[in-house]
Each structure stands twice: as structure tokens, then as C-alpha cells.
MIKOL-473033 format. One line per field, with one value per residue (C-alpha): residue number from 0; residue in three letters; x, z, y. Coordinates in steps of 0.5 Angstrom, whole numbers. Layout:
BEGIN
num: [NUM  ...]
residuo: [ALA  ...]
c1: [X  ...]
c3: [Z  ...]
c2: [Y  ...]
This chain:
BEGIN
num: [0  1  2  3  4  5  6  7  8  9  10  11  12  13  14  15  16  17  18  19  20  21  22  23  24  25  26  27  28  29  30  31  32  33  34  35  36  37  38  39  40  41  42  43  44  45  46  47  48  49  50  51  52  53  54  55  56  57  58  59  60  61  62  63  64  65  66  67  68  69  70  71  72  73  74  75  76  77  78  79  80  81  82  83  84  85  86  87  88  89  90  91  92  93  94  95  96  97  98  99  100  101  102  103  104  105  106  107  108  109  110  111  112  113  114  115  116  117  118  119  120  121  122  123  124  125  126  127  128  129  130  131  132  133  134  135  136  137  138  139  140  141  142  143  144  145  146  147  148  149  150  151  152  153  154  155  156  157  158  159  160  161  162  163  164  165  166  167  168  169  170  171  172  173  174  175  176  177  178  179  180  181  182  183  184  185  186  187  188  189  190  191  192  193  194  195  196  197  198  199  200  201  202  203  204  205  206  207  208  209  210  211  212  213  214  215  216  217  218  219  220  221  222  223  224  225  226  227  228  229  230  231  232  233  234  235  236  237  238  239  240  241  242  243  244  245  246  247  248  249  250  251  252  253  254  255  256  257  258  259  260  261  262  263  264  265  266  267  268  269  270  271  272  273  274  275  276  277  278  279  280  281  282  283  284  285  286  287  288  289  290  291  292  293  294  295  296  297  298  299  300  301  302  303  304  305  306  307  308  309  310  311  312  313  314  315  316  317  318  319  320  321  322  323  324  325  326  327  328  329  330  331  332  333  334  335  336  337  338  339  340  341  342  343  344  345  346  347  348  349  350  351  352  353  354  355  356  357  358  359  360  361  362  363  364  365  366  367  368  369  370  371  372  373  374  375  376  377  378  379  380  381  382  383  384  385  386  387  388  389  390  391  392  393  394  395]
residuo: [UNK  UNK  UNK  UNK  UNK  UNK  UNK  UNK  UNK  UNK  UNK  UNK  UNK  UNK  UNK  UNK  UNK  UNK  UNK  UNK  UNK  UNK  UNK  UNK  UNK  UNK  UNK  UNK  UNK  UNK  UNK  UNK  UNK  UNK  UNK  UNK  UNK  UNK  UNK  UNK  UNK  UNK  UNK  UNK  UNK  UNK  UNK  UNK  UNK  UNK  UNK  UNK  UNK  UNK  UNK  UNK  UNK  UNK  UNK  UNK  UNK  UNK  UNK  UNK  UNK  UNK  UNK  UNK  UNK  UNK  UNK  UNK  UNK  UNK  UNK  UNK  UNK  UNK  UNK  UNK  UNK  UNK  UNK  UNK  UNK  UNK  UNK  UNK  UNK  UNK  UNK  UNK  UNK  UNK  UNK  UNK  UNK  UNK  UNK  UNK  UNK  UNK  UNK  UNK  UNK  UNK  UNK  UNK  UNK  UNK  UNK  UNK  UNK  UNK  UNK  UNK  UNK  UNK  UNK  UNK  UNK  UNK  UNK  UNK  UNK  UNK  UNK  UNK  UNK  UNK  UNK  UNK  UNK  UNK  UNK  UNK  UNK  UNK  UNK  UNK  UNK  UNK  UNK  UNK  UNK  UNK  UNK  UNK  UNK  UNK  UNK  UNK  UNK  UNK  UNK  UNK  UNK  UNK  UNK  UNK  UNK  UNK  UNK  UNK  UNK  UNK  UNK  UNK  UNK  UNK  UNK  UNK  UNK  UNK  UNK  UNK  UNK  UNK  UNK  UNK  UNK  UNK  UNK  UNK  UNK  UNK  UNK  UNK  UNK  UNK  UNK  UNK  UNK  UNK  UNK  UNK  UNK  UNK  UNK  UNK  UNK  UNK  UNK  UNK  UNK  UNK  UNK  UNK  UNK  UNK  UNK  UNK  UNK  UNK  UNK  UNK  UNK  UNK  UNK  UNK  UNK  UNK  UNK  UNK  UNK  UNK  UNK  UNK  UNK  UNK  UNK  UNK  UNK  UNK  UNK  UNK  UNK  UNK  UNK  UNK  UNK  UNK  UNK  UNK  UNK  UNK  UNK  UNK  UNK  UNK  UNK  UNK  UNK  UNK  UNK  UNK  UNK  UNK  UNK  UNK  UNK  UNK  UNK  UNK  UNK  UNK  UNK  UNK  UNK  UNK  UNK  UNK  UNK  UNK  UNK  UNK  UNK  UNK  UNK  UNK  UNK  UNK  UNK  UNK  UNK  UNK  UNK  UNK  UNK  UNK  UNK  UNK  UNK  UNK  UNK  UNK  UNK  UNK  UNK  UNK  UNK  UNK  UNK  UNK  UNK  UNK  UNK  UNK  UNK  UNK  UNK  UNK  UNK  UNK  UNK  UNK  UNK  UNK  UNK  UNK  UNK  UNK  UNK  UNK  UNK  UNK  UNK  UNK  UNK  UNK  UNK  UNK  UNK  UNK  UNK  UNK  UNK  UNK  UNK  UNK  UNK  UNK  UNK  UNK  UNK  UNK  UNK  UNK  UNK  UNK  UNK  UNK  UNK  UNK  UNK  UNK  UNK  UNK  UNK  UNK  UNK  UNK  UNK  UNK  UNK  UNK  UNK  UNK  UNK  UNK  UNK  UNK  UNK  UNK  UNK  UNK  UNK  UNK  UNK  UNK  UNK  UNK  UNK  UNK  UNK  UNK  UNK  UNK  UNK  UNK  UNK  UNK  UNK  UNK  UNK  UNK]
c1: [-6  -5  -10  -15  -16  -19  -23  -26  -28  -32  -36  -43  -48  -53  -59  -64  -61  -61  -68  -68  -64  -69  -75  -73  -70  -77  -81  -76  -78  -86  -87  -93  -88  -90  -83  -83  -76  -71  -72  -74  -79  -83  -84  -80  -75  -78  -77  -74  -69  -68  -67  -61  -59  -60  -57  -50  -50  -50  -47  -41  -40  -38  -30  -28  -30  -27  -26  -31  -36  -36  -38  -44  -47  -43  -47  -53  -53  -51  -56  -62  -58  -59  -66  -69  -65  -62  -55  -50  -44  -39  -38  -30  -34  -38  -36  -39  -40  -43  -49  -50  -48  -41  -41  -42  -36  -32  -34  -32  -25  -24  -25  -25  -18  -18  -19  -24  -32  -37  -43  -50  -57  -61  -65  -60  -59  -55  -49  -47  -45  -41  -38  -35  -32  -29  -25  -23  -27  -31  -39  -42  -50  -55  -62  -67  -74  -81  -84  -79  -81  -74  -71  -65  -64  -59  -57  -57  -52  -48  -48  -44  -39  -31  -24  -25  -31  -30  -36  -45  -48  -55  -60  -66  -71  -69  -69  -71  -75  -79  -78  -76  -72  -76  -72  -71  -68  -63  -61  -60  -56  -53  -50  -47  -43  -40  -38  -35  -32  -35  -37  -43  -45  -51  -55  -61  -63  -71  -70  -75  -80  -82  -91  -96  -94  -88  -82  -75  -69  -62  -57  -51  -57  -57  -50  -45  -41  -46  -44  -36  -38  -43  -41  -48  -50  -56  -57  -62  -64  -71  -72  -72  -73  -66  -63  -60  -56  -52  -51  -50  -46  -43  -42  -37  -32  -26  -21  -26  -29  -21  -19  -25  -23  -17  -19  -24  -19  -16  -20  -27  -26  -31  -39  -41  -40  -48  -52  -48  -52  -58  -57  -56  -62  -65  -63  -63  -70  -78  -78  -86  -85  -82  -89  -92  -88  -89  -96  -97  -92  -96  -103  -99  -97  -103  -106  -101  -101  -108  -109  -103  -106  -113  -109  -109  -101  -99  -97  -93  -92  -93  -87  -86  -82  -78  -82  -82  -85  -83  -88  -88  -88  -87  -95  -93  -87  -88  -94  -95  -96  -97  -93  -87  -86  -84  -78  -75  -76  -71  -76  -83  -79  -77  -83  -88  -84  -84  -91  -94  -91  -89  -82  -81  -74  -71  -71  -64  -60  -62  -60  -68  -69  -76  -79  -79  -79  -84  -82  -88  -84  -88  -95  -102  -105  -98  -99  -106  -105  -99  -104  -109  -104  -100  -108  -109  -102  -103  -110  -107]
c3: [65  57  53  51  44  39  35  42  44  38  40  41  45  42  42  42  48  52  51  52  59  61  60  64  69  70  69  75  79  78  73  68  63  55  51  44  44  42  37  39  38  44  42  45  42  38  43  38  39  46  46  41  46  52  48  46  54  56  51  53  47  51  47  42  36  29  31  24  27  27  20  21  22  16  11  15  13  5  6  9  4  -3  0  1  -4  -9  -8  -7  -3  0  7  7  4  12  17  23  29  36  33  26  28  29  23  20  24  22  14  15  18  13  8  10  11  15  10  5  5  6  3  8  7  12  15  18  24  29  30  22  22  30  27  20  25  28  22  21  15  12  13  6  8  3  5  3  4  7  0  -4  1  5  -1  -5  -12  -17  -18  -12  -10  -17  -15  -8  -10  -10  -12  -4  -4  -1  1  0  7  4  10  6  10  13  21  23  16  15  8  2  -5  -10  -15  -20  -16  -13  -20  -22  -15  -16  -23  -21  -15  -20  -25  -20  -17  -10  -4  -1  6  4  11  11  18  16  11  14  16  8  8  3  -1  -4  -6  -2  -7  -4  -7  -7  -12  -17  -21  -20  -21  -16  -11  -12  -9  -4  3  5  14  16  23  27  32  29  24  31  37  39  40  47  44  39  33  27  20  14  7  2  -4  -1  -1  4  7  9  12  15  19  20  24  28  30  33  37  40  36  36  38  43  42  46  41  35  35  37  31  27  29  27  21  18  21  19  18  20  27  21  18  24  27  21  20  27  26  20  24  28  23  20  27  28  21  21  28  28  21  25  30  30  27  27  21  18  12  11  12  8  12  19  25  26  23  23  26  23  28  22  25  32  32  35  39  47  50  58  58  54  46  42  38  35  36  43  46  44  46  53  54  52  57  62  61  56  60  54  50  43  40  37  30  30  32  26  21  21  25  27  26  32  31  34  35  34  36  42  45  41  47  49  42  43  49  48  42  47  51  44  44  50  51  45  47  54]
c2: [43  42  45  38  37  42  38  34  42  44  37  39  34  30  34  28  26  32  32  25  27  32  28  22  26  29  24  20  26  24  28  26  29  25  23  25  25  19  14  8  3  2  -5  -11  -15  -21  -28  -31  -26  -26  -33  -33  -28  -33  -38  -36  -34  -42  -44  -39  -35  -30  -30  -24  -25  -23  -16  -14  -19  -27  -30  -32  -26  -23  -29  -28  -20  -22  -26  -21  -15  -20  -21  -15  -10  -14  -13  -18  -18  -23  -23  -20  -14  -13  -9  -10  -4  -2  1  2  11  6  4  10  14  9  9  17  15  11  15  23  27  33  39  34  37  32  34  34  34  39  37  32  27  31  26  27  33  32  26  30  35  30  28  34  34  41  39  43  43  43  46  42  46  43  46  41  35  36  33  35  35  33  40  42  37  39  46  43  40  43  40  39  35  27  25  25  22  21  18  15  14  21  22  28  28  22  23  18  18  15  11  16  22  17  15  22  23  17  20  25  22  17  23  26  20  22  17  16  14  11  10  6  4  6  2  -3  2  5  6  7  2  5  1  2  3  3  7  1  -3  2  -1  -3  3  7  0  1  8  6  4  2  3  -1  -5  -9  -3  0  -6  -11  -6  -9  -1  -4  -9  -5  -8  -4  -5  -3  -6  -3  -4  -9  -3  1  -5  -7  -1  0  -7  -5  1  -2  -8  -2  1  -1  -9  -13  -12  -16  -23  -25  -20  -21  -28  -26  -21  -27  -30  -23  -23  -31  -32  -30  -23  -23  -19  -13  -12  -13  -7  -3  -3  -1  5  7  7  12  16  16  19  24  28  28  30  36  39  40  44  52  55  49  43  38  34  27  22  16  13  11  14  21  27  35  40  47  53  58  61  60  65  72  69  69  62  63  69  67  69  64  66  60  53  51  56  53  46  48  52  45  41  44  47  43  37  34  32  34  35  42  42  47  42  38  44  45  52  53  46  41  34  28  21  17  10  10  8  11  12  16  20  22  25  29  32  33  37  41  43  45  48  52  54  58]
């Protein structure tokens, strides 16, 4: 048989979703195994949702929609878009996708060439720099350290750029990190991209999910000319515990909205029809549930910071944001834990899983070696256990 496709070749697996696998096929054999691995909310979606959900069924709207999603959902996005961050756009500008990591896969088809670099913040969500390659695009990494509160800077992302750079992703609230921008160091990123005339993917599913406090900023809200640059990604997955019913979406200038369209007209077309109308309800209705789900996240942040900054050669920063937060391993590296030497960061996972009985992600495949990264989306009931267990585990 014929060689398969190199660029197909050369992708690598999500690491969530390996140890996500591992976990639930342990934990379907009767292991008592904790997950700290996916992010997923541990609530159920809002009734209120569900119904809309069930409703559209028995009213049989269960037919193709447009393929960038129906318009009503579009005017429901502008419409909670305007609300939240201040920003104005006209349905024919939304994109509508299977997930909000579809909408960022189809605004990189969009906009890279092969050979064209896109520049990525480390630590970085595993799929973004699979979904580069898979363009045939160049991933530049820029590393942002602990110390700086794993944020880049404006000039670290200057010194990046080449006559080939296309493209920042900027993923603010940050999955693995949990760490945001504030307004001025948007600002100053922002002017950057508009010199040189740079698009940025401006993810901001984790924009519901900001603690202490703090204001959100998003990046397509700081003018007009940083807007014309911006394709903005959010969906309704951690906002509304709806992560099943895949629905993402984007917002761009029209001339990236429309090729945008006319590449997913070909290829997956449009969402399903049943949860673009309980996405609309989402996004049209009371926005009550949002804070609720929000304030037990930061509970459980709170919680988690505290109780792992108490335990011996282990640390973390505080997160601002979505629900994850980076255990440092710097003093763990070298020692002995039941017999095995912890040498880097897939080590400590593997060994904490199958004898610590508990699932955490390795920090490598997010371009932050020797750090792990804990999921808080799940029961507090769960996350005090699994800290009891980390001690335990690093007690032996």
C-alpha cells in the first residue's frame, strides 16, 4: 500500500485524552482511581437548556441548518458577545462550528499557508500546536516561565516574529495555566500584531471563568483595528457545562468570516441542529447558573492552592482563571517514590496513577516540562481526596 500522508503521520495524540483514556478504563475495571485529567465541568447542564434541547426534537428541528449555523443562534451570539465584552458584530461575521477546538481549526485554515510561522505561547493547550502542523504551518513557541506568571510579553513576542509569521493564538484564560492577561498587557500585545499586520486567534472559552474579581478583556475589544485582526473563539462547553453538545464558534472581519464558511460548508457543515437550539437558549437566556458554576470553581480553586502549597517539594501559583492550575515538580526531580526515580514530569504521572491511584496530565505535552496539570472541574469531595492521596504518595 501507498505511504498514508505525512502531515497526518506527524500527529500526535491528545495528551488529555490519553490519560483520560487510562483513567476511565481503570476506573471501568473497578479501580477507585481520581481523574484530574479532562476539562470538564462536573455540573449538569442548566434544565433550562436541556429543555430547549428536547424541544427542538419534538418539534422536529432535526434538518440541516445553514452550514455556519442558524440565525438565530448567530443573533443570540452577538447579542451575548455585546453583553459580555462590549463588542459589536453582525451575524454574517459568526461562524458556527462542532466545538469551539472546530472553530479554531477551521479560523487556522483560514488564515495559514503552508510554510507560514504562527506563534504559540508555552504553556499551550495540547491541540494548538497538532492543529499548526496540520496546516503545514511552522509553530514558533515562545516559553513563558512560572516566575513571569506564565505570560508572555510584548517583547518577547516582537523578538518572535519573522517576514514568515502569520498568526498569534493567545489563549486567555490559559488552559494548562489558568493564568490571565490584564488589559494593558493586552494593549501592549495587541499593538504589536496591528504593526506588524499579524492575525490573532484570540481564544476565550475561559472567559466566563475569571476569579477574585478581576475584569475580562477581550482582545477583539480593544479597537477597531485590533478587532479587523482578531478571529475571536468561544462556545458554550465550560460556560454552560454543555461540553457533549459541541458547539463552539467564531467571530471575524467578514473577509475571514467568509472563507471561514465556505470551508466548513465543505467539509463537516453545519452543528447539530438540536444543540444549536439549546445553545441558543443558552446564550439568549438568564446568565444566573454562569456565576453560580463560577463561584463553586473559585471555592475549589482556593482549596486546591492552599492545600498543595502545604504539601512538602510540591507548589503551584495561583490561577486567575478557568479551572486548572500547574503543580511544580522542580523538588521532586531526582527523589525516589516506591522505588521508581522521578525523572521528569510523564514519569511522576504514570507512577501517581498507578500507585498514587490518581490522574493528572503531564505538563510536556503542553510545552511546560516537569510541571503536571490538575483539572479542579470535578467534585470537592474528589479534590480533597486526591490531595490526601498526592500526600500520601509522596509520604511512601
Amino acid at each position: 500500500m501507498k505511504a498514508l500522508s505525512t502531515i497526518a503521520q506527524a500527529v500526535q495524540a491528545s495528551t488529555t485524552m490519553a490519560i483520560d483514556s487510562m483513567f476511565k478504563q481503570m476506573k471501568a475495571d473497578g479501580v477507585d482511581v481520581i481523574g484530574f485529567g479532562a476539562g470538564e465541568p462536573d455540573f449538569p447542564t442548566p434544565d433550562e437548556i436541556k429543555e430547549a434541547g428536547i424541544a427542538a426534537i419534538r418539534e422536529n428541528y432535526t434538518r440541516y441548518t445553514p452550514a455556519v449555523g442558524s440565525l438565530e443562534l448567530r443573533k443570540a451570539i452577538c447579542g451575548r458577545v455585546e453583553a459580555d465584552f462590549g463588542v459589536h458584530y453582525e451575524p454574517s461575521q459568526v461562524v458556527v462550528a462542532s466545538g469551539a477546538k472546530h472553530a479554531v481549526y477551521i479560523a487556522l485554515r483560514a488564515i495559514v499557508n503552508p510554510g507560514d510561522e504562527v506563534i504559540l505561547p508555552a504553556p499551550y493547550w495540547v491541540s494548538y500546536i497538532e492543529l499548526i502542523r496540520i496546516m503545514g504551518g511552522i509553530p514558533v513557541v515562545i516559553e513563558a516561565k512560572e516566575a513571569d506568571g506564565f505570560k508572555i510579553t510584548a517583547r518577547q513576542l516582537a523578538d518572535a516574529i519573522t517576514p514568515k509569521t502569520k498568526a498569534l493564538i493567545l489563549n486567555n484564560p490559559s488552559n494548562p495555566t489558568g493564568m490571565m492577561y490584564n488589559r494593558e498587557e493586552l494593549e501592549a500585545l495587541a499593538k504589536v500584531c496591528v504593526e506588524q499586520d499579524l492575525y490573532v486567534v484570540a481564544d476565550e472559552i475561559y472567559s466566563c471563568l475569571v476569579y477574585d474579581g478581576k475584569p475580562f478583556v477581550s482582545f477583539a475589544s480593544l479597537g477597531e483595528e485590533v478587532k479587523k485582526h482578531t478571529v475571536l473563539v468561544n462556545g458554550v462547553s465550560k460556560a454552560y457545562a454543555m461540553t457533549g453538545w459541541r458547539i463552539g464558534y467564531a467571530c471575524a472581519d467578514p473577509s475571514v468570516a467568509k472563507v471561514m464558511a465556505n470551508y466548513i460548508s465543505h467539509s463537516t457543515g453545519s452543528p447539530c441542529a438540536i444543540s444549536q437550539k439549546a445553545s441558543e437558549a443558552a446564550m439568549a437566556g438568564s446568565q444566573e447558573k454562569v456565576e453560580t458554576m463560577r463561584q463553586a470553581f473559585e471555592e475549589r480553586r482556593n482549596y486546591i492552592v492552599r492545600r498543595m502549597n502545604a504539601i512538602p517539594n510540591v507548589s503551584c501559583i495561583m490561577p486567575e482563571g478557568a479551572f486548572y492550575v500547574m503543580m511544580n515538580l522542580k523538588d521532586l526531580l531526582g527523589k525516589t517514590i516506591q522505588g521508581v526515580t522521578i525523572t521528569d514530569d510523564n514519569v511522576f504521572a504514570d507512577l501517581f496513577l498507578k500507585k498514587g491511584l490518581v490522574a493528572v496530565v503531564p505538563g510536556s505535552g503542553f510545552g511546560a516540562p516537569n510541571f503536571v496539570r490538575w483539572s479542579y472541574a470535578c467534585s470537592m469531595d474528589n479534590i480533597r481526596e486526591g490531595l490526601d492521596r498526592l500526600e500520601k504518595f509522596l509520604a511512601e
